[in-house]
PyMOL commands that place a pseudoatom at each C-alpha (Angstrom):
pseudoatom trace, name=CA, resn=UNK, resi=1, chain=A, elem=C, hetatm=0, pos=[28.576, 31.266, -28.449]
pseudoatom trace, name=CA, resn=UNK, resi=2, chain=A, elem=C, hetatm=0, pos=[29.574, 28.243, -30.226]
pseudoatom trace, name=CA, resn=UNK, resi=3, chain=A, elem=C, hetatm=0, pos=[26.946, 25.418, -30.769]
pseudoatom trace, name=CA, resn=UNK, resi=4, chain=A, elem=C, hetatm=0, pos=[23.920, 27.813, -30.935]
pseudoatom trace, name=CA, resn=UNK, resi=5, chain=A, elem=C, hetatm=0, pos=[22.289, 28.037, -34.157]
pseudoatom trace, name=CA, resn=UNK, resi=6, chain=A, elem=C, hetatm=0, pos=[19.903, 30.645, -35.808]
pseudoatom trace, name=CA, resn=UNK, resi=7, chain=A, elem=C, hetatm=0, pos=[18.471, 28.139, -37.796]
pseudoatom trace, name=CA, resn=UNK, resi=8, chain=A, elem=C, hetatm=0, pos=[17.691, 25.523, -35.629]
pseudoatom trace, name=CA, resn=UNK, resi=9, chain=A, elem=C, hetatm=0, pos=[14.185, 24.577, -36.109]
pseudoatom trace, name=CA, resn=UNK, resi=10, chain=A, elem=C, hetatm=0, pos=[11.718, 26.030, -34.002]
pseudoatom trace, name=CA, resn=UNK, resi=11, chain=A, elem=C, hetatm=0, pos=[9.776, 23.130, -32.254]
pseudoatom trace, name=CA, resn=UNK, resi=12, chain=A, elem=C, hetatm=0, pos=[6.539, 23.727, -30.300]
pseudoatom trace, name=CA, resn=UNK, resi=13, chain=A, elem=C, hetatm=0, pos=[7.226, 24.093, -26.597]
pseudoatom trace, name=CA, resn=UNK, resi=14, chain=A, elem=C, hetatm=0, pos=[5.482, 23.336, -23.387]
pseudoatom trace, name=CA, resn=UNK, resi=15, chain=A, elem=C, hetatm=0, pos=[5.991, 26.438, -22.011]
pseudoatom trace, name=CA, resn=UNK, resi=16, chain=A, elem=C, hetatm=0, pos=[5.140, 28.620, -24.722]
pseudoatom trace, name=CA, resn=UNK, resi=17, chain=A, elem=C, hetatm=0, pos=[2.042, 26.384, -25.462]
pseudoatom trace, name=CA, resn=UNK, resi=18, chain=A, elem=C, hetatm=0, pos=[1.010, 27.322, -21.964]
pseudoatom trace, name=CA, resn=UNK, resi=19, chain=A, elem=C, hetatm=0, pos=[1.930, 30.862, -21.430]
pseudoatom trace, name=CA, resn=UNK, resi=20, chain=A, elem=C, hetatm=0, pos=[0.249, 31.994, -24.651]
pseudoatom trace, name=CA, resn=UNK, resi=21, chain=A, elem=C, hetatm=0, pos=[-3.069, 29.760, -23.314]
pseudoatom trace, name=CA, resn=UNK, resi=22, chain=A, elem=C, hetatm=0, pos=[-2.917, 31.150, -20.246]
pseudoatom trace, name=CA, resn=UNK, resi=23, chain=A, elem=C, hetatm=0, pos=[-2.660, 34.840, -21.786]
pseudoatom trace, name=CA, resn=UNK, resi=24, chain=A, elem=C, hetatm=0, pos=[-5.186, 34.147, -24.334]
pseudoatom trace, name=CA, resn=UNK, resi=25, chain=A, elem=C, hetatm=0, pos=[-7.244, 32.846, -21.231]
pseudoatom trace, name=CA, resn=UNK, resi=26, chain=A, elem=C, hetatm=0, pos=[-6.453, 36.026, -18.994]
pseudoatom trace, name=CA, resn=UNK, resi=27, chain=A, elem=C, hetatm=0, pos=[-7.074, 38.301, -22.512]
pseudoatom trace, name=CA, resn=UNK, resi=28, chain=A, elem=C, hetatm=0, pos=[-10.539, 36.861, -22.641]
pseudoatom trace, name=CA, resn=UNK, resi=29, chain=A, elem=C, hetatm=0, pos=[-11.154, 37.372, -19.114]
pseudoatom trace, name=CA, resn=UNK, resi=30, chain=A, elem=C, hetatm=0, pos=[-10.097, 40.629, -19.127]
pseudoatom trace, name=CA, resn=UNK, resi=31, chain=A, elem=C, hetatm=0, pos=[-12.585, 41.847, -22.536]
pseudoatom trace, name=CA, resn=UNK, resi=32, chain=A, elem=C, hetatm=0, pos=[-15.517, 40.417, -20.982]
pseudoatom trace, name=CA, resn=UNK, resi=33, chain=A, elem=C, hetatm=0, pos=[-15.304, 41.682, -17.199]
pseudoatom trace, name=CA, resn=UNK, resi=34, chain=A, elem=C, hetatm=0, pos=[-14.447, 45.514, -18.374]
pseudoatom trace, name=CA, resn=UNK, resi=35, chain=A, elem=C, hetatm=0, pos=[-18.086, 46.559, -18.743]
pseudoatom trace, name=CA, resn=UNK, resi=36, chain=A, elem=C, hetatm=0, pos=[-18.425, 45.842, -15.159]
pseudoatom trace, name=CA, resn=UNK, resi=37, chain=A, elem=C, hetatm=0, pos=[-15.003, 47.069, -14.286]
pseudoatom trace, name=CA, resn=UNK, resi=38, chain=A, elem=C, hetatm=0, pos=[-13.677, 43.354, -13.131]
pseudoatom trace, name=CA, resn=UNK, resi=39, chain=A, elem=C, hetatm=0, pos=[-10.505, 42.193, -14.130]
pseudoatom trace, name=CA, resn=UNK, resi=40, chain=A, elem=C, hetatm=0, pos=[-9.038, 38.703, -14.833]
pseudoatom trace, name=CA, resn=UNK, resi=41, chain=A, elem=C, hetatm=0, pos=[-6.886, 39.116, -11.466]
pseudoatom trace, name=CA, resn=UNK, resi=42, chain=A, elem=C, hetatm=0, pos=[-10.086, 40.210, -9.321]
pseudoatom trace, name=CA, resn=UNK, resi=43, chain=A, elem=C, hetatm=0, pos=[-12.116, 37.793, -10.380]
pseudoatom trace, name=CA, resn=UNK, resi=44, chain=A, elem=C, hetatm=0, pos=[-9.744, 34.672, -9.595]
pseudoatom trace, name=CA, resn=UNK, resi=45, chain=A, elem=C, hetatm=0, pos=[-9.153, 36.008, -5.757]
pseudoatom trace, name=CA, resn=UNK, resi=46, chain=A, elem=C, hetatm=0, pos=[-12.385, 36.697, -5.381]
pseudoatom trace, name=CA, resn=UNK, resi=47, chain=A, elem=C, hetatm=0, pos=[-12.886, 33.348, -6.032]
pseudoatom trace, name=CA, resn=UNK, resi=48, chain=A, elem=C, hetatm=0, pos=[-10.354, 32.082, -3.770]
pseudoatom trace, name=CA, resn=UNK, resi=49, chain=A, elem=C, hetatm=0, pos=[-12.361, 34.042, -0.868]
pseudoatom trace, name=CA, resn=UNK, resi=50, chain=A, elem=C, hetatm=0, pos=[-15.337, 31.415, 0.683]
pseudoatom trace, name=CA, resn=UNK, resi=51, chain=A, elem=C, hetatm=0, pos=[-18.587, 33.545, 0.027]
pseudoatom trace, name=CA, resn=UNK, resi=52, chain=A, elem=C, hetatm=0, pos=[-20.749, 32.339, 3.601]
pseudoatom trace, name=CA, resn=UNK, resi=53, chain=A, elem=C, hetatm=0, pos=[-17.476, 32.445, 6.182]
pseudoatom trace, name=CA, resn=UNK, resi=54, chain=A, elem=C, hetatm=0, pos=[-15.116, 34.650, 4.253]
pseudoatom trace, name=CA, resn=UNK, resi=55, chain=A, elem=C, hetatm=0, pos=[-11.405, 33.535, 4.404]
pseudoatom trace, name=CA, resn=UNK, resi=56, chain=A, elem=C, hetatm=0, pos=[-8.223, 33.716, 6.870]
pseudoatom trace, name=CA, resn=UNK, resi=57, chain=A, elem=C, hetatm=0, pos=[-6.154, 36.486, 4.584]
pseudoatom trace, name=CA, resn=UNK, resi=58, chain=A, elem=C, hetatm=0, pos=[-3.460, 34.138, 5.416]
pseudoatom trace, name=CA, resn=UNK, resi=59, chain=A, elem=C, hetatm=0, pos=[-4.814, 31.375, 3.474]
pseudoatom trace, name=CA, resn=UNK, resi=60, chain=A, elem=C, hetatm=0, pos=[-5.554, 33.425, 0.483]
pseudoatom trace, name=CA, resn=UNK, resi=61, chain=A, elem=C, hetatm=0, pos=[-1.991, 33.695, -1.251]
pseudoatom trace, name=CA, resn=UNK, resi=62, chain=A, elem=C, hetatm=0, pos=[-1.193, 29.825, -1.164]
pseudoatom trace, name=CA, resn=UNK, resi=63, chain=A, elem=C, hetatm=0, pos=[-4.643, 29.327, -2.444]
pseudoatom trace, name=CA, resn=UNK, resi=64, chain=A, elem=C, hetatm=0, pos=[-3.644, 31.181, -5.577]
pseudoatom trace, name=CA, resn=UNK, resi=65, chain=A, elem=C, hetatm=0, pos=[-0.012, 30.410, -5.546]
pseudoatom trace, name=CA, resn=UNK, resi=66, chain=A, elem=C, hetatm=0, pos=[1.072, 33.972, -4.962]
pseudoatom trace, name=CA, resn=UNK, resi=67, chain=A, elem=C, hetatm=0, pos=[3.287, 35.953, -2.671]
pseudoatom trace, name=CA, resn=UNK, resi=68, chain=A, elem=C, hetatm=0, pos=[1.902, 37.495, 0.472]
pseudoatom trace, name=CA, resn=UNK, resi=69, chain=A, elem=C, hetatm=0, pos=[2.639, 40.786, -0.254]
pseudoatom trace, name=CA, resn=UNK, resi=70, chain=A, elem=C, hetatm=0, pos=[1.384, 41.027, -3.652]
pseudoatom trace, name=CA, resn=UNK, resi=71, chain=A, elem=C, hetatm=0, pos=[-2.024, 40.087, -2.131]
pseudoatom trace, name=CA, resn=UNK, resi=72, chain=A, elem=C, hetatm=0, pos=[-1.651, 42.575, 0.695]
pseudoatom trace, name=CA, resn=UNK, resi=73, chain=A, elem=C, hetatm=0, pos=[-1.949, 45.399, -1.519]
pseudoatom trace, name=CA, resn=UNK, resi=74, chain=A, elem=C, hetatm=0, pos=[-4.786, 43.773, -4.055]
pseudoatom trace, name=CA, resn=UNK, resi=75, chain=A, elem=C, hetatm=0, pos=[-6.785, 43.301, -0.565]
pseudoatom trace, name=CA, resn=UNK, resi=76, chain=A, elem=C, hetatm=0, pos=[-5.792, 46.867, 0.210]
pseudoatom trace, name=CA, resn=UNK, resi=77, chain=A, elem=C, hetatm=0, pos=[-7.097, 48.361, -3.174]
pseudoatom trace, name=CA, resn=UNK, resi=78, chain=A, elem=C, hetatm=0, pos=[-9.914, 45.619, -2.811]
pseudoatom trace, name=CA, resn=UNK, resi=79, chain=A, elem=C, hetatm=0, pos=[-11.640, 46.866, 0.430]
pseudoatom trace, name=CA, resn=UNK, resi=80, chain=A, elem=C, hetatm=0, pos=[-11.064, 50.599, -1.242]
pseudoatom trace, name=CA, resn=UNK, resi=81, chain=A, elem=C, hetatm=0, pos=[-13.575, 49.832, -3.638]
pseudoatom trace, name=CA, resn=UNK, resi=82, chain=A, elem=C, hetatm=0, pos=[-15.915, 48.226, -1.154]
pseudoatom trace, name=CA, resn=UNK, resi=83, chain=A, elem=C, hetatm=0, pos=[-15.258, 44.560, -2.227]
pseudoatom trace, name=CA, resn=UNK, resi=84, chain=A, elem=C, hetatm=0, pos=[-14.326, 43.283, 0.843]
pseudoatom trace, name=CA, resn=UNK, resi=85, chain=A, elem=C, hetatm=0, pos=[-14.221, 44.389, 4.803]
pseudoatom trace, name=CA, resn=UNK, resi=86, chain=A, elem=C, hetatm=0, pos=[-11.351, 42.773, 7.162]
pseudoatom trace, name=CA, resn=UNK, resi=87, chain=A, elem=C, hetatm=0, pos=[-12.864, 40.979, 10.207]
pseudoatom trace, name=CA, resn=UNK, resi=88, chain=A, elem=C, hetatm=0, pos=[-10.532, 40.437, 13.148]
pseudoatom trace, name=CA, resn=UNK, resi=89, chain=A, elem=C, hetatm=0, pos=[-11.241, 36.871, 14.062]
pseudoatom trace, name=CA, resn=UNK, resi=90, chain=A, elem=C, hetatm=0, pos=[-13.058, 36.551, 17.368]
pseudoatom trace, name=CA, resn=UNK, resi=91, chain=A, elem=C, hetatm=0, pos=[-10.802, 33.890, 18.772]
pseudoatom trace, name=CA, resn=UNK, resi=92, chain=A, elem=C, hetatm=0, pos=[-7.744, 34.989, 17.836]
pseudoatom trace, name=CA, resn=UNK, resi=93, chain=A, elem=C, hetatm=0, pos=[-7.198, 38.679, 17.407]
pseudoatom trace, name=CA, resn=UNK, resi=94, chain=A, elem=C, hetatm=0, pos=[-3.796, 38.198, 15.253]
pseudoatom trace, name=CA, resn=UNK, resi=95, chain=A, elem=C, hetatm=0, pos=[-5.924, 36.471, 12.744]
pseudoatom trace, name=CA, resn=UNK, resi=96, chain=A, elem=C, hetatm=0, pos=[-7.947, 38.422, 9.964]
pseudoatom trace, name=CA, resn=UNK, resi=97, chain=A, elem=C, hetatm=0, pos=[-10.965, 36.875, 7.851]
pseudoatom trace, name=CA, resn=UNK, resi=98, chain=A, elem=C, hetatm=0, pos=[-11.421, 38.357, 4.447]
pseudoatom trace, name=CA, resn=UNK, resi=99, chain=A, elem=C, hetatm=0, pos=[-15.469, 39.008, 3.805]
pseudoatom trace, name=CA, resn=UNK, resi=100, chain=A, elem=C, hetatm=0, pos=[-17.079, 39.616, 0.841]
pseudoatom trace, name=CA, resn=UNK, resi=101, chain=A, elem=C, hetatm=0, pos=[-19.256, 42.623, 0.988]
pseudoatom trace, name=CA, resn=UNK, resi=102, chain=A, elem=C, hetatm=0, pos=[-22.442, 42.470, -1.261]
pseudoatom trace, name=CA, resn=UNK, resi=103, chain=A, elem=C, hetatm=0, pos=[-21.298, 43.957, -3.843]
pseudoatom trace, name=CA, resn=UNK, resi=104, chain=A, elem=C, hetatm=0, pos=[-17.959, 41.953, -3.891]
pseudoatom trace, name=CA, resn=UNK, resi=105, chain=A, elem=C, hetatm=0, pos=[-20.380, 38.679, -3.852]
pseudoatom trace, name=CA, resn=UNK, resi=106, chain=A, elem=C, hetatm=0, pos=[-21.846, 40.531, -6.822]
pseudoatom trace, name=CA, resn=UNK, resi=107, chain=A, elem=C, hetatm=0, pos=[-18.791, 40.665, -8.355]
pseudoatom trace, name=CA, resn=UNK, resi=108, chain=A, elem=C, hetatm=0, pos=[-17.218, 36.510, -7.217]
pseudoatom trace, name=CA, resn=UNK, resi=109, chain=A, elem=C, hetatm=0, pos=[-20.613, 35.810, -8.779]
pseudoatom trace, name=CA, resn=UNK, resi=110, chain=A, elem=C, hetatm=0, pos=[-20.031, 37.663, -12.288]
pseudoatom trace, name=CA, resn=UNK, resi=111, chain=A, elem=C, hetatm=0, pos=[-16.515, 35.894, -12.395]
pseudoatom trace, name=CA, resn=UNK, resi=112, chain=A, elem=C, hetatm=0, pos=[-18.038, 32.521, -11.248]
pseudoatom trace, name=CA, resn=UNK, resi=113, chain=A, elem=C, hetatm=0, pos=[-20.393, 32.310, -14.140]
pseudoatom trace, name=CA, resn=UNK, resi=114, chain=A, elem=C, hetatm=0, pos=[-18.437, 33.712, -16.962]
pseudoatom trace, name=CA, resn=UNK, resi=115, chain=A, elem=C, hetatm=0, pos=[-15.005, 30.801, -15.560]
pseudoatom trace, name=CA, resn=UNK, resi=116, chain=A, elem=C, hetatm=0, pos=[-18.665, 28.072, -16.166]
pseudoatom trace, name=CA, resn=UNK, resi=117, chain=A, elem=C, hetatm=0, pos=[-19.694, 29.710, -19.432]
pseudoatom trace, name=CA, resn=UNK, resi=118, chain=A, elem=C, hetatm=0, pos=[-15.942, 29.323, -20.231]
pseudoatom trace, name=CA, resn=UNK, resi=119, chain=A, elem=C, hetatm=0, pos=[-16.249, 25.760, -19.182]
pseudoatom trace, name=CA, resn=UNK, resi=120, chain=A, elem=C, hetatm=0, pos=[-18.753, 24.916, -20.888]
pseudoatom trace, name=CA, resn=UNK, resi=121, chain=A, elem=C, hetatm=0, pos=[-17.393, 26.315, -24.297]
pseudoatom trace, name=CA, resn=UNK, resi=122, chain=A, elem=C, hetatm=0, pos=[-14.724, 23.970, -23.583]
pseudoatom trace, name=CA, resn=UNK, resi=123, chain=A, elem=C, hetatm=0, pos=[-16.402, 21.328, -22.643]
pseudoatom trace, name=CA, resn=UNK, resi=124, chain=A, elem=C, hetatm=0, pos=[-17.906, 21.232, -26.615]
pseudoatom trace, name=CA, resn=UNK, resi=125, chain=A, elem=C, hetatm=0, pos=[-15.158, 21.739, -28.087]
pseudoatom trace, name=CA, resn=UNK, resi=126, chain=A, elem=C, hetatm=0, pos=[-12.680, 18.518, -26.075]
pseudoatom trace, name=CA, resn=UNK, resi=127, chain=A, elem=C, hetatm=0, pos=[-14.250, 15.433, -25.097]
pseudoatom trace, name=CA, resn=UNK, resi=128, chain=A, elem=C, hetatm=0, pos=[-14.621, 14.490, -21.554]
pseudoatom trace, name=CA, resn=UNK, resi=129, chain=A, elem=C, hetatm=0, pos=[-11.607, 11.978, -22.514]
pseudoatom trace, name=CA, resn=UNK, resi=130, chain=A, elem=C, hetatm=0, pos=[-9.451, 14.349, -24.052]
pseudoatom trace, name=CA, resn=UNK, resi=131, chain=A, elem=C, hetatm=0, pos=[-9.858, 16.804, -20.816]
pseudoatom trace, name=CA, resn=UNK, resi=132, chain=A, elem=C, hetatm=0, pos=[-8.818, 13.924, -18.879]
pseudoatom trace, name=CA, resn=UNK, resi=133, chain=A, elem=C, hetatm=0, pos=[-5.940, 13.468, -20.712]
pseudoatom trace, name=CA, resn=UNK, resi=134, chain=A, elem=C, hetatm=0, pos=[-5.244, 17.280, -20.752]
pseudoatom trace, name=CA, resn=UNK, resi=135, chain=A, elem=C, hetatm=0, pos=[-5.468, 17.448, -17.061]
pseudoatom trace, name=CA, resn=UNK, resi=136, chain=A, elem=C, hetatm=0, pos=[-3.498, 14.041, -16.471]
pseudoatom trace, name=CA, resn=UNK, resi=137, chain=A, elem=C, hetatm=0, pos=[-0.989, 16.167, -18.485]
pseudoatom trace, name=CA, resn=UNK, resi=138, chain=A, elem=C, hetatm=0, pos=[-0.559, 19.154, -16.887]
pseudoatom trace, name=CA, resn=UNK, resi=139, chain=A, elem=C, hetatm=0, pos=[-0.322, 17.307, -13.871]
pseudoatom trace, name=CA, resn=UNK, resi=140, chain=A, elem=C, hetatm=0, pos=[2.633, 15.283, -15.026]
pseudoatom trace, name=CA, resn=UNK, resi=141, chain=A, elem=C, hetatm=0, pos=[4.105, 18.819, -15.976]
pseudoatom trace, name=CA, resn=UNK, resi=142, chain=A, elem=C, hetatm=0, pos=[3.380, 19.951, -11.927]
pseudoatom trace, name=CA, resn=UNK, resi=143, chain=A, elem=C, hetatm=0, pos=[5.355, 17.315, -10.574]
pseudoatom trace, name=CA, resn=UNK, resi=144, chain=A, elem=C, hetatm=0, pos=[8.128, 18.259, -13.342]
pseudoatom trace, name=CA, resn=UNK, resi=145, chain=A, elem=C, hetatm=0, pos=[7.919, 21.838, -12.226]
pseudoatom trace, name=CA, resn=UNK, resi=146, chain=A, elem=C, hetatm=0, pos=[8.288, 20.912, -8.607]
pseudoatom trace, name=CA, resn=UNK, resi=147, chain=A, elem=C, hetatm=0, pos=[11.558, 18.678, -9.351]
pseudoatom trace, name=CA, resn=UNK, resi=148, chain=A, elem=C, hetatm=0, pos=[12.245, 18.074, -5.508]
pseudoatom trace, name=CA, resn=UNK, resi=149, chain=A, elem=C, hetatm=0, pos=[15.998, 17.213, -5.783]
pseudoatom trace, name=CA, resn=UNK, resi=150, chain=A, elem=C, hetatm=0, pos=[16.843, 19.819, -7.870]
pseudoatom trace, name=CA, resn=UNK, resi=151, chain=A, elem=C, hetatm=0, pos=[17.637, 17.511, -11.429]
pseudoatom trace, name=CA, resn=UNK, resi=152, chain=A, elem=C, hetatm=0, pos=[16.529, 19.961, -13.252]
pseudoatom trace, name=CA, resn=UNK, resi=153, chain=A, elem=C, hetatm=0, pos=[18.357, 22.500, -12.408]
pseudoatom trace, name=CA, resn=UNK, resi=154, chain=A, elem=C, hetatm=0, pos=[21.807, 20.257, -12.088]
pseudoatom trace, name=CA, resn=UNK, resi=155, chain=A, elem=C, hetatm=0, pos=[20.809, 19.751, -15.996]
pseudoatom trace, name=CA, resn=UNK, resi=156, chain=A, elem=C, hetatm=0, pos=[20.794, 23.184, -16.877]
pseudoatom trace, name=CA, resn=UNK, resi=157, chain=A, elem=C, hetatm=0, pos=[23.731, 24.229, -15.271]
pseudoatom trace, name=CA, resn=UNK, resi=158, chain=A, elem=C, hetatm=0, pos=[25.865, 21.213, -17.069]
pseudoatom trace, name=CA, resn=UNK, resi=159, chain=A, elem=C, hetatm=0, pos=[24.277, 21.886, -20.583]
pseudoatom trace, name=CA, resn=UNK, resi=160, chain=A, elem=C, hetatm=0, pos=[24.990, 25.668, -19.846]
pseudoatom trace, name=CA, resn=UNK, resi=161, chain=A, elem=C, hetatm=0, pos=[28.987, 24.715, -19.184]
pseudoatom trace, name=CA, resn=UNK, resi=162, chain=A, elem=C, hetatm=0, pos=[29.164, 22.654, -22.579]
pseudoatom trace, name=CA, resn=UNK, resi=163, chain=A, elem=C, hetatm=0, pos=[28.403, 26.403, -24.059]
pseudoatom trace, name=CA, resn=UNK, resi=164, chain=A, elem=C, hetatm=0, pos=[30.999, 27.796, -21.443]
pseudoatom trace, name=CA, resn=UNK, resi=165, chain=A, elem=C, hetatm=0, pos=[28.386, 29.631, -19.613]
pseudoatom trace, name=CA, resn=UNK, resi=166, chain=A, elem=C, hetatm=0, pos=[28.609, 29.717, -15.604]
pseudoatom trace, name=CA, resn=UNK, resi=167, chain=A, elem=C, hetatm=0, pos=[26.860, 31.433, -12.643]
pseudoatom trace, name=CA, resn=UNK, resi=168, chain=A, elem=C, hetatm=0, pos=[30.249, 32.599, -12.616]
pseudoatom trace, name=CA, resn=UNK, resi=169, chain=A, elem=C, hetatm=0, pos=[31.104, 33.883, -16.155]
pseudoatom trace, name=CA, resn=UNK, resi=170, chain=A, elem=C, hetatm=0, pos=[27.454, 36.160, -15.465]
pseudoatom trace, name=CA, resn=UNK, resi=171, chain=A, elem=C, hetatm=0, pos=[27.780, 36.958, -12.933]
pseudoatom trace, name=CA, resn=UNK, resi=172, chain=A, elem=C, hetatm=0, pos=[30.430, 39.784, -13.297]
for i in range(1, 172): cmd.bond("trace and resi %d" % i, "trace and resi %d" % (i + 1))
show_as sticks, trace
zoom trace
């Protein structure tokens, strides 16, 4: 492949920047909820789940930006460790709220307090202006990420051709 270089300077991405945060973030998570046998992942939909009313199980997913059936089967292994009971809804029997038993409030409450300790820590670390800055950031990145005509991905695809690589060429 002509044009790449090994020794092209490695410049700090975005995207890396990000996904090693966000691991770092989950890591942390993770080490502080094992004594009480809560992970990173159960603690952030048990957050998404309204602790007085409970919440449709259809509403859950795009709450947390995941797929459906991913969450089917955390709400599955969920209620099999007694953090949540399925409620039919009583106007609309196709329709299933998501409760929180009380030991899954026990649990949204653990993970609530340890994302505001986390907060907090933050908060004395980055100044109330530089968090607005960080979060005016990331959503400038959003709106990159959502690229509604497709730009993006036009871009690719020509840079991609100036190295002679094609859907087609990979597609073998």
């Amino acid at each position: 492949m002509e044009g790449l270089r090994r020794s092209e300077k490695k410049k700090q991405s975005v995207d890396l920047s990000i996904k090693a945060t966000w691991l770092g973030i989950s890591k942390m998570y993770n080490l502080l909820g094992a004594p009480y046998d809560i992970s990173h992942s159960i603690g952030f939909v048990l957050l998404n789940i309204d602790p007085v009313d409970g919440t449709p199980a259809t509403k859950i997913a795009p709450l947390m930006g995941m797929e459906a059936r991913s969450l089917t089967r955390m709400l599955k292994n969920f209620e099999e460790k007694g953090l949540i009971v399925r409620i039919p809804d009583k106007h609309d029997k196709r329709k299933v709220i998501i409760k929180l038993t009380d030991y899954g409030q026990a649990k949204r409450e653990m993970s609530k307090q340890t994302v505001k300790v986390f907060q907090r820590r933050v908060e004395e670390k980055v100044s109330l202006d530089e968090l607005g800055v960080f979060f005016h950031v990331m959503d400038q990145i959003n709106d990159v990420i959502k690229d509604p005509k497709n730009h993006m991905f036009d871009e690719i695809r020509d840079r991609l051709k100036e190295y002679g690589i094609t859907e087609d060429n990979l597609n073998k």
